[in-house]
PyMOL Python script that loads the backbone (N, CA, C, O; Angstrom):
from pymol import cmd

cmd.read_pdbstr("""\
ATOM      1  N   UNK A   1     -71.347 -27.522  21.802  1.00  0.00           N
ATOM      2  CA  UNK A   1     -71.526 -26.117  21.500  1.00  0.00           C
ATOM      3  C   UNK A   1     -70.455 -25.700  20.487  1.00  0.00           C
ATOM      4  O   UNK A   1     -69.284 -26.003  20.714  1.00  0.00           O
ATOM      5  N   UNK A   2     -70.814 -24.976  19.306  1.00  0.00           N
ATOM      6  CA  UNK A   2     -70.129 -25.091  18.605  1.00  0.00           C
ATOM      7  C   UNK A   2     -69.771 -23.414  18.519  1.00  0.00           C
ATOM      8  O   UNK A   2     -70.721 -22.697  18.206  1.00  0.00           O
ATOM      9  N   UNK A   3     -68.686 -22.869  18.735  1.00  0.00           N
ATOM     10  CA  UNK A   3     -68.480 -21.396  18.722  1.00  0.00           C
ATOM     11  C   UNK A   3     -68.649 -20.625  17.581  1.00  0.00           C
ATOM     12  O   UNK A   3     -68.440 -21.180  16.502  1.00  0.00           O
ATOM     13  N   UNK A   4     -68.901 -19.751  17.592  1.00  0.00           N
ATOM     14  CA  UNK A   4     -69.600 -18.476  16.018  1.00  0.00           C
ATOM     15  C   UNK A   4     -68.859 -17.278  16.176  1.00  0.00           C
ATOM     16  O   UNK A   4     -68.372 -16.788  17.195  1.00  0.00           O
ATOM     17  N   UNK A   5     -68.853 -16.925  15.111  1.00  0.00           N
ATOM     18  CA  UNK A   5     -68.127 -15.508  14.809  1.00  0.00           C
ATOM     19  C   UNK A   5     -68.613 -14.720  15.810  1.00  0.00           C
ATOM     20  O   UNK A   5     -67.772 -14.245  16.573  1.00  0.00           O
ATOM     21  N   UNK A   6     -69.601 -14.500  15.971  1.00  0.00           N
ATOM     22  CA  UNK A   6     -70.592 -13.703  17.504  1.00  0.00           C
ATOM     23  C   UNK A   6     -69.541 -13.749  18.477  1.00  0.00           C
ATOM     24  O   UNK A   6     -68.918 -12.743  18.817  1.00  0.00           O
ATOM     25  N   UNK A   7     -69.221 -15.511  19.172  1.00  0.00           N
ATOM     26  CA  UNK A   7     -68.785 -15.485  20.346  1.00  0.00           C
ATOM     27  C   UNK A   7     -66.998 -14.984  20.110  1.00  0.00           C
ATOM     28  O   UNK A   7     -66.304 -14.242  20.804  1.00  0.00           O
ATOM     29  N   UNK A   8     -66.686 -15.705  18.909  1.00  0.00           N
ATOM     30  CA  UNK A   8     -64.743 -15.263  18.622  1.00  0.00           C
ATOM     31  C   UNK A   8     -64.818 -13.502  19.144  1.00  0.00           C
ATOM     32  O   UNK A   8     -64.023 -13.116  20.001  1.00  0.00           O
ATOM     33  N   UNK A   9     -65.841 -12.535  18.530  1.00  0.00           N
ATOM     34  CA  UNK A   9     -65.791 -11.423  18.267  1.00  0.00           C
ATOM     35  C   UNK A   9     -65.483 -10.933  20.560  1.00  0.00           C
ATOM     36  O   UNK A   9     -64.611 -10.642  21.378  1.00  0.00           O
ATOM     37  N   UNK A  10     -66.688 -11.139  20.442  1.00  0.00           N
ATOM     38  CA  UNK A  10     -67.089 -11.100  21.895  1.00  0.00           C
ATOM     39  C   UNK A  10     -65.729 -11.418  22.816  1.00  0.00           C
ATOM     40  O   UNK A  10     -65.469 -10.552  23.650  1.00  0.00           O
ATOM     41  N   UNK A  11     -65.078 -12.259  22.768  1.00  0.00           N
ATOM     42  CA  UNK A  11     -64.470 -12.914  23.756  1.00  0.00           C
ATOM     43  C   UNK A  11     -63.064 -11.850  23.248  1.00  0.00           C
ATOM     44  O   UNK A  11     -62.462 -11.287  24.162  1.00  0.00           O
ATOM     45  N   UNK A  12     -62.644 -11.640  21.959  1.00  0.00           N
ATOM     46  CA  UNK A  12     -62.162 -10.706  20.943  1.00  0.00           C
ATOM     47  C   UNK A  12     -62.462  -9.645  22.796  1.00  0.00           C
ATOM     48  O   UNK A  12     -61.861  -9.877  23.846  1.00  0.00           O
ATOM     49  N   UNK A  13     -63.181  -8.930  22.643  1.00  0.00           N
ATOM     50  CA  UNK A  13     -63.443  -7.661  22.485  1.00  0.00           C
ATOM     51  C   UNK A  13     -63.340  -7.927  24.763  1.00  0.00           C
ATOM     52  O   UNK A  13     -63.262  -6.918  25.466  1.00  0.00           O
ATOM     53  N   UNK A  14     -63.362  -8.999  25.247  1.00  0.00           N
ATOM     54  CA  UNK A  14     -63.558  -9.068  26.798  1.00  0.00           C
ATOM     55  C   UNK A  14     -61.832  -8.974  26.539  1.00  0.00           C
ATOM     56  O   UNK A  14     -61.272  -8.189  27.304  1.00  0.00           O
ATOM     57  N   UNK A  15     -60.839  -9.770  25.431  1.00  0.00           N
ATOM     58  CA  UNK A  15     -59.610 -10.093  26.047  1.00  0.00           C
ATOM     59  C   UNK A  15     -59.213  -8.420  25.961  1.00  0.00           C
ATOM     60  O   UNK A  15     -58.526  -8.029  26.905  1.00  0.00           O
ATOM     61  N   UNK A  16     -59.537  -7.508  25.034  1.00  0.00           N
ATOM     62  CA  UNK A  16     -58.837  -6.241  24.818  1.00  0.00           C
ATOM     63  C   UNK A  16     -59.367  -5.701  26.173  1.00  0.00           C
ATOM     64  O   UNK A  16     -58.585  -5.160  26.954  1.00  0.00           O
ATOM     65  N   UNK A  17     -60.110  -5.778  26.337  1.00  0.00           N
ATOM     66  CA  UNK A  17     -60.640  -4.867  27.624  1.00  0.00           C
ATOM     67  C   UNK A  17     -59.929  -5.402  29.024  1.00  0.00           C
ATOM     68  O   UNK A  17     -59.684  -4.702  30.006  1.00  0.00           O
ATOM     69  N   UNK A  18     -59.664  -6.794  28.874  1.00  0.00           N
ATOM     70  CA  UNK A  18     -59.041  -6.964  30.266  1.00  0.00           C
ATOM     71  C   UNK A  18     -57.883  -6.243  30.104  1.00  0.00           C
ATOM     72  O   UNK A  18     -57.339  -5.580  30.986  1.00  0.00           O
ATOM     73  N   UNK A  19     -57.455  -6.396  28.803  1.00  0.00           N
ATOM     74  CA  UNK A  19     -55.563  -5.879  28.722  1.00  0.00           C
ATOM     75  C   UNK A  19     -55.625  -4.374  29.046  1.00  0.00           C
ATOM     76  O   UNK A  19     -54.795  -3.930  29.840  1.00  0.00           O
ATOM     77  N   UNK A  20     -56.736  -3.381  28.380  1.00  0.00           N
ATOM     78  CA  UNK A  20     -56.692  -2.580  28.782  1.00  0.00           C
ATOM     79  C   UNK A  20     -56.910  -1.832  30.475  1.00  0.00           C
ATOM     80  O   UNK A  20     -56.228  -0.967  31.024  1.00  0.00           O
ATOM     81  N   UNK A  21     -58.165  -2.593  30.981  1.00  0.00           N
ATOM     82  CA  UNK A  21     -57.730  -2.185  32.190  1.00  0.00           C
ATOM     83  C   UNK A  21     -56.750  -2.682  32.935  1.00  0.00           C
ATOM     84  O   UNK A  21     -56.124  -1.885  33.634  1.00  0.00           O
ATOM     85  N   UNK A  22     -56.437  -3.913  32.957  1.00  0.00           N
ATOM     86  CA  UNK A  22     -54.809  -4.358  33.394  1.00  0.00           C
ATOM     87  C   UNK A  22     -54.083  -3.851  33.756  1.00  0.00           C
ATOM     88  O   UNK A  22     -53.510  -3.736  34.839  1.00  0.00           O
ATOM     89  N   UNK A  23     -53.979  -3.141  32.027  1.00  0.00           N
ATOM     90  CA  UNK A  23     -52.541  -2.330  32.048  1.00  0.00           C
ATOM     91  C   UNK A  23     -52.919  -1.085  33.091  1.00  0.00           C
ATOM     92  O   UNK A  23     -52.299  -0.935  34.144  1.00  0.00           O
ATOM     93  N   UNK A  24     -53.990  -0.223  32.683  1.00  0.00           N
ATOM     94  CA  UNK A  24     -54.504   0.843  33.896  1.00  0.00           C
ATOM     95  C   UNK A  24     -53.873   0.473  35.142  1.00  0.00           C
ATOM     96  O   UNK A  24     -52.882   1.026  35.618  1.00  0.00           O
ATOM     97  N   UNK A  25     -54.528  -0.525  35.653  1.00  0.00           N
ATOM     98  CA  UNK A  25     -54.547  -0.796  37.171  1.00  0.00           C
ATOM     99  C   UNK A  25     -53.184  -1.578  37.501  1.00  0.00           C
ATOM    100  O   UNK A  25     -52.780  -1.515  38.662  1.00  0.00           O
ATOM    101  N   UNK A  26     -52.695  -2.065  36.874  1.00  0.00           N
ATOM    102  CA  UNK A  26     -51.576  -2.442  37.474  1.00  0.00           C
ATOM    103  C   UNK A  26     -50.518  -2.498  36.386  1.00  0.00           C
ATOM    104  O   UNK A  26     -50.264  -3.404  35.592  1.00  0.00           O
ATOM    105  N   UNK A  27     -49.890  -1.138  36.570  1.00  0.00           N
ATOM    106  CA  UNK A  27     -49.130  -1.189  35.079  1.00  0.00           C
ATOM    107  C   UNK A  27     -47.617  -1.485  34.922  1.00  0.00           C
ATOM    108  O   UNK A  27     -46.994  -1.348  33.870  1.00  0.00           O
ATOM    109  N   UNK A  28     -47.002  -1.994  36.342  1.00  0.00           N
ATOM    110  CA  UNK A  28     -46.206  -2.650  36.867  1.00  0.00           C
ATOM    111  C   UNK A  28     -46.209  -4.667  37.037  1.00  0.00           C
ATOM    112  O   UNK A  28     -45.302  -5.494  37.130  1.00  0.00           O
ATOM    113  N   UNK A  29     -47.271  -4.733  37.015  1.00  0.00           N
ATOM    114  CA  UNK A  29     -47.531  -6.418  37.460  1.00  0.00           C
ATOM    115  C   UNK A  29     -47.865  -6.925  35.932  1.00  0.00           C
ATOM    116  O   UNK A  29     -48.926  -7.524  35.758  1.00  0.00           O
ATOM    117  N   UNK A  30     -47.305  -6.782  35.229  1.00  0.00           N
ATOM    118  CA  UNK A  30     -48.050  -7.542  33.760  1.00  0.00           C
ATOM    119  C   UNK A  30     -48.888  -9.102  33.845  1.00  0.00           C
ATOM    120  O   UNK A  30     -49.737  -9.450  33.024  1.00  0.00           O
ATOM    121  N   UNK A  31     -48.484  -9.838  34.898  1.00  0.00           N
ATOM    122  CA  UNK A  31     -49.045 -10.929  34.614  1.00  0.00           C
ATOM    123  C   UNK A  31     -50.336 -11.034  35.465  1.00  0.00           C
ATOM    124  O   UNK A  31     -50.738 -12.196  35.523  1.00  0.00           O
ATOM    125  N   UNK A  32     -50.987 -10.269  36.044  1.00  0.00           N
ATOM    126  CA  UNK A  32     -51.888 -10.079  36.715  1.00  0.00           C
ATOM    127  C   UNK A  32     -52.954 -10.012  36.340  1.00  0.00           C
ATOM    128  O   UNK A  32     -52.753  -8.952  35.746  1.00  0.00           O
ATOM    129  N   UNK A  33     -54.492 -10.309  36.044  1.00  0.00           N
ATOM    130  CA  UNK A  33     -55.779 -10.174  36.066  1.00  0.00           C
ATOM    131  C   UNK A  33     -56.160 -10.867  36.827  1.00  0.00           C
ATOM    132  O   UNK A  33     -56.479 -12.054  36.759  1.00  0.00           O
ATOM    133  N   UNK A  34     -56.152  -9.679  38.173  1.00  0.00           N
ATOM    134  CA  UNK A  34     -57.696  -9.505  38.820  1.00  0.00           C
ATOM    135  C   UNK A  34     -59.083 -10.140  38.592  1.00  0.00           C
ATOM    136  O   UNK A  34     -59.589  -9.944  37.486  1.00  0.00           O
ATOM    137  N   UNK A  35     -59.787 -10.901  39.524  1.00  0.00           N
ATOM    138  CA  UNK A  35     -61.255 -11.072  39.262  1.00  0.00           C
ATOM    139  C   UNK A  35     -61.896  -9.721  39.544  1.00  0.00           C
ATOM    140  O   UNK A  35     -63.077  -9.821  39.215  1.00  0.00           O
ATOM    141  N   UNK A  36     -61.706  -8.822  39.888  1.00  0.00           N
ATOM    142  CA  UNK A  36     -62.473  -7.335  40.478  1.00  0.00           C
ATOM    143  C   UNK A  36     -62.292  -6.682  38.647  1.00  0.00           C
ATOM    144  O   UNK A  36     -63.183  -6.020  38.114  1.00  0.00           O
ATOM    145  N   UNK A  37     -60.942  -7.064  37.924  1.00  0.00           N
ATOM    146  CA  UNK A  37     -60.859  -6.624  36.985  1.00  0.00           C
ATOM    147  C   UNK A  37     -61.908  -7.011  35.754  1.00  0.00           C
ATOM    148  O   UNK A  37     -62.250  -6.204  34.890  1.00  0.00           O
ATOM    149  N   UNK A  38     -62.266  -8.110  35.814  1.00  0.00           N
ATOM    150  CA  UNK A  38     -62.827  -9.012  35.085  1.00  0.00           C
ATOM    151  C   UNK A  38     -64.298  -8.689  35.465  1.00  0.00           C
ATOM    152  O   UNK A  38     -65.156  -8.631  34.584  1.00  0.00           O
ATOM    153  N   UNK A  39     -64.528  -8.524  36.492  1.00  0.00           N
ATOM    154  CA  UNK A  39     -65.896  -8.099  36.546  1.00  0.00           C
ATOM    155  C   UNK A  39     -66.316  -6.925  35.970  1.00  0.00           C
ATOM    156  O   UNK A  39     -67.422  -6.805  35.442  1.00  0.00           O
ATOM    157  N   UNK A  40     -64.976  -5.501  36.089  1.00  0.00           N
ATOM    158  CA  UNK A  40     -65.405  -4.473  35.078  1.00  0.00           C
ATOM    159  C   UNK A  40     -65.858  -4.981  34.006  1.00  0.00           C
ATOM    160  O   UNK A  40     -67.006  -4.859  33.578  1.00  0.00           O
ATOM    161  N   UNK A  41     -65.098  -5.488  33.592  1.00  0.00           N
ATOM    162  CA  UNK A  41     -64.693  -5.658  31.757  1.00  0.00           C
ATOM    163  C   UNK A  41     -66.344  -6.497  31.666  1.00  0.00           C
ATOM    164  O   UNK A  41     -67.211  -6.040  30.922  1.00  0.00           O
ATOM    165  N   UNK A  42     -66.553  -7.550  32.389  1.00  0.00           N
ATOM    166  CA  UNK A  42     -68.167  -7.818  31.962  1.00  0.00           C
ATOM    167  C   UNK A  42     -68.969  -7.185  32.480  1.00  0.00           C
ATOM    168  O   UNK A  42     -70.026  -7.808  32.575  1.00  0.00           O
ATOM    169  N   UNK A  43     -69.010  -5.936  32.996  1.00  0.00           N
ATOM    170  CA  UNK A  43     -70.172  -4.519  33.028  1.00  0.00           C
ATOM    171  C   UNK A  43     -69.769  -3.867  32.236  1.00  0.00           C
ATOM    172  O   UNK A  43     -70.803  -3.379  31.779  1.00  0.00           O
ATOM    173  N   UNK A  44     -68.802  -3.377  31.573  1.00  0.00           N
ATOM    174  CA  UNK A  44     -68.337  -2.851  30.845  1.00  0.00           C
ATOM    175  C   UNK A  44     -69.062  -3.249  29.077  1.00  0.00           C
ATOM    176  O   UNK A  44     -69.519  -2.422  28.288  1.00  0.00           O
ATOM    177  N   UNK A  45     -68.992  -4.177  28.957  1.00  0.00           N
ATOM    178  CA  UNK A  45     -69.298  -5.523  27.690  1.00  0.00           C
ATOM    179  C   UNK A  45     -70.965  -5.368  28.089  1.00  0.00           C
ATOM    180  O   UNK A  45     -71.614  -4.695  27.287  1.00  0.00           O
ATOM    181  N   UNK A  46     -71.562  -5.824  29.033  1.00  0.00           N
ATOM    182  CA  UNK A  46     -72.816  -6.027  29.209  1.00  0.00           C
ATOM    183  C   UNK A  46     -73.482  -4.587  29.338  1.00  0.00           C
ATOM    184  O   UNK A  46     -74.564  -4.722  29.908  1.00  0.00           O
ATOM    185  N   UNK A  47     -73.230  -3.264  29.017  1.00  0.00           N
ATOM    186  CA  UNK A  47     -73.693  -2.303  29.195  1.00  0.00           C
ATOM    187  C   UNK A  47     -73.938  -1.394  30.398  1.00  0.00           C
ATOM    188  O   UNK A  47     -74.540  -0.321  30.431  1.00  0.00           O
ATOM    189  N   UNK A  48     -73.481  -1.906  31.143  1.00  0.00           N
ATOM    190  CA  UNK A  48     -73.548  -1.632  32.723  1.00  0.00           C
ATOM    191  C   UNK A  48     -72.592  -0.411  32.994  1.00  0.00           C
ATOM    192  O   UNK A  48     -71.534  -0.171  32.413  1.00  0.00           O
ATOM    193  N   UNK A  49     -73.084   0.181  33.824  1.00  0.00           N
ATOM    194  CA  UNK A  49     -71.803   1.176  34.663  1.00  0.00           C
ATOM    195  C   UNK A  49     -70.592   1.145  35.334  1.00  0.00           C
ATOM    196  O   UNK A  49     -70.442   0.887  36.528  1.00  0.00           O
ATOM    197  N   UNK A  50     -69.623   1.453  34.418  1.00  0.00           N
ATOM    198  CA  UNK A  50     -68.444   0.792  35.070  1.00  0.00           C
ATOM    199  C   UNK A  50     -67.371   1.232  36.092  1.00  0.00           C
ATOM    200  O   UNK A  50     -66.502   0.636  36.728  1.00  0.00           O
ATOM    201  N   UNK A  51     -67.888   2.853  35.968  1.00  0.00           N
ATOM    202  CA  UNK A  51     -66.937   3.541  36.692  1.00  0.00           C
ATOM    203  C   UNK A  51     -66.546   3.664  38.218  1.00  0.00           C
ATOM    204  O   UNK A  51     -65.504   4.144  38.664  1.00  0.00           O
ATOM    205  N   UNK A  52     -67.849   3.002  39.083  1.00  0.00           N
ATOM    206  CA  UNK A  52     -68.188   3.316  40.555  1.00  0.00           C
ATOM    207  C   UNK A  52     -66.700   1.798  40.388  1.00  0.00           C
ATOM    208  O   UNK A  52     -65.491   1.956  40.557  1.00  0.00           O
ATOM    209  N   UNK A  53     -67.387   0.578  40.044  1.00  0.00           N
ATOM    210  CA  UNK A  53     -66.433  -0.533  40.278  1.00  0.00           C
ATOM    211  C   UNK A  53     -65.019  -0.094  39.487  1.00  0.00           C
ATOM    212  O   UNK A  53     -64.163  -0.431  40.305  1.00  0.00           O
ATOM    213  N   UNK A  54     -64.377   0.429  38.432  1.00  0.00           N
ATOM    214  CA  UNK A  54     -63.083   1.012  37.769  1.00  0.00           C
ATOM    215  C   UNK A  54     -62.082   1.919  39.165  1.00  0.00           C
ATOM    216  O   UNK A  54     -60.873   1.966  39.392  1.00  0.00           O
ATOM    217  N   UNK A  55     -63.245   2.516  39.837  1.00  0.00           N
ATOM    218  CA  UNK A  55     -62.754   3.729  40.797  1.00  0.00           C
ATOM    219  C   UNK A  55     -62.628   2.790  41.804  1.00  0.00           C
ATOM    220  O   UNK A  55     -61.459   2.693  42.179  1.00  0.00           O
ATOM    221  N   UNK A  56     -63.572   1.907  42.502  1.00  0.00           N
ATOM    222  CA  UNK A  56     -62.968   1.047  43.719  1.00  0.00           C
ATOM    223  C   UNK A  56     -61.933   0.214  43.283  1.00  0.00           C
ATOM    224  O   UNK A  56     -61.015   0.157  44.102  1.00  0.00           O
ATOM    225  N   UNK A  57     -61.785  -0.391  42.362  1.00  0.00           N
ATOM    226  CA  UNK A  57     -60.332  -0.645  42.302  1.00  0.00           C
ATOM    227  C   UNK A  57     -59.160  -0.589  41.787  1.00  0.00           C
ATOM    228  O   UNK A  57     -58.273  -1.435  41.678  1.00  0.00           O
ATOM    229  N   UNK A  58     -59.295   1.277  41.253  1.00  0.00           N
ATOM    230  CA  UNK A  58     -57.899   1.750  41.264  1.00  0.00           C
ATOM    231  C   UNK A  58     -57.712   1.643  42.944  1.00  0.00           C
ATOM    232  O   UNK A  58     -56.738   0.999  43.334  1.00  0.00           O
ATOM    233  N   UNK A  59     -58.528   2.196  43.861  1.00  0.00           N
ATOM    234  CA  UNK A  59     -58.348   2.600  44.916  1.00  0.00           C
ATOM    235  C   UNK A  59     -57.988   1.500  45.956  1.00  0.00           C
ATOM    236  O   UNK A  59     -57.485   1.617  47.073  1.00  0.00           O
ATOM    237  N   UNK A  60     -58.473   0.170  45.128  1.00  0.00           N
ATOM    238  CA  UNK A  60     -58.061  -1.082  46.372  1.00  0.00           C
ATOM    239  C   UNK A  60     -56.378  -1.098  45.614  1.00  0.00           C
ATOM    240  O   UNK A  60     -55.341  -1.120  46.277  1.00  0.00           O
ATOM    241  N   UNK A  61     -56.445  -1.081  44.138  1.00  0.00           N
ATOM    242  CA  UNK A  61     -55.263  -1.300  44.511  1.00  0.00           C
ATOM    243  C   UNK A  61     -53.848  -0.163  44.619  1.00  0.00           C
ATOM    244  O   UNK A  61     -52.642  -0.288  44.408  1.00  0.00           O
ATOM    245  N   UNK A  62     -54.147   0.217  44.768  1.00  0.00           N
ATOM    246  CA  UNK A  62     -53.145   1.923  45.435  1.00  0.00           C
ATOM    247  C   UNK A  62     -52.932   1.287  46.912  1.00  0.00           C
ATOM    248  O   UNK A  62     -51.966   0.644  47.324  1.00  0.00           O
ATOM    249  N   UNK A  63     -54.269   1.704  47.667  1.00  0.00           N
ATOM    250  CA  UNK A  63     -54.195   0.610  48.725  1.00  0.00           C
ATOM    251  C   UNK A  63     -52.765  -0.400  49.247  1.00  0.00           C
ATOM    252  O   UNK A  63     -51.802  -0.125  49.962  1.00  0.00           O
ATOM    253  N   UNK A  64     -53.109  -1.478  48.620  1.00  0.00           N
ATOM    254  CA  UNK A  64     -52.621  -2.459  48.251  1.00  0.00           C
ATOM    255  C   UNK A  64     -50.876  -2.221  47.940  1.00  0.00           C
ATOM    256  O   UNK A  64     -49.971  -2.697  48.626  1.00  0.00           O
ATOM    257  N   UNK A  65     -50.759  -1.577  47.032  1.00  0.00           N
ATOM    258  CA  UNK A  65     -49.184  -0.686  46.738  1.00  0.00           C
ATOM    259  C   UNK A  65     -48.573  -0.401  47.945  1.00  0.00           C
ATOM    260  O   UNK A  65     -47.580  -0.946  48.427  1.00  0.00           O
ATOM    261  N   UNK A  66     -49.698   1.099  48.694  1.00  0.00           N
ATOM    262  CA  UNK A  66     -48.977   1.657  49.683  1.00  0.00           C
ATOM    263  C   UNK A  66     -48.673   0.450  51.257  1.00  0.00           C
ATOM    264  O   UNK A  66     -47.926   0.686  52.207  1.00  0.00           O
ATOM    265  N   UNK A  67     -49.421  -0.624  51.070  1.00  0.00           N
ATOM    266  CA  UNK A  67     -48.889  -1.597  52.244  1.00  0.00           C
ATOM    267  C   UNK A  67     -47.747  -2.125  51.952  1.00  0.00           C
ATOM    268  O   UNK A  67     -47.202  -2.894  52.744  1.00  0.00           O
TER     269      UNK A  67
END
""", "prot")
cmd.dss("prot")
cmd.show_as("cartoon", "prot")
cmd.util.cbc("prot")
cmd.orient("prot")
């Protein structure tokens, strides 16, 4: 499989989005991505609704903080 400007762009555009919610959700832990995070970012990318899953896990991880 030989990679194309398509996929550089794409994968481009999943790494900004992880960094950005990252940084959102855990803006203390820098080395952290989440699979819950990663699943936004590909509903997010794939056109999907992202906010119900964005909102469960600010909230898991607040959660998570306050233990």
């Amino acid at each position: 499989m030989t990679p194309t400007t398509t996929s550089y762009q794409r994968d481009a555009c999943h790494g900004f989005l992880l960094l950005v919610f990252g940084t959102l959700l855990f803006p203390y832990t820098p080395n952290l991505i989440d699979g819950a995070i990663a699943q936004v970012v590909l509903q997010a990318v794939g056109g999907h609704r992202y906010v119900e899953a964005l909102l469960a896990e600010t909230v898991r991880s607040l959660d998570y903080v306050r233990e």
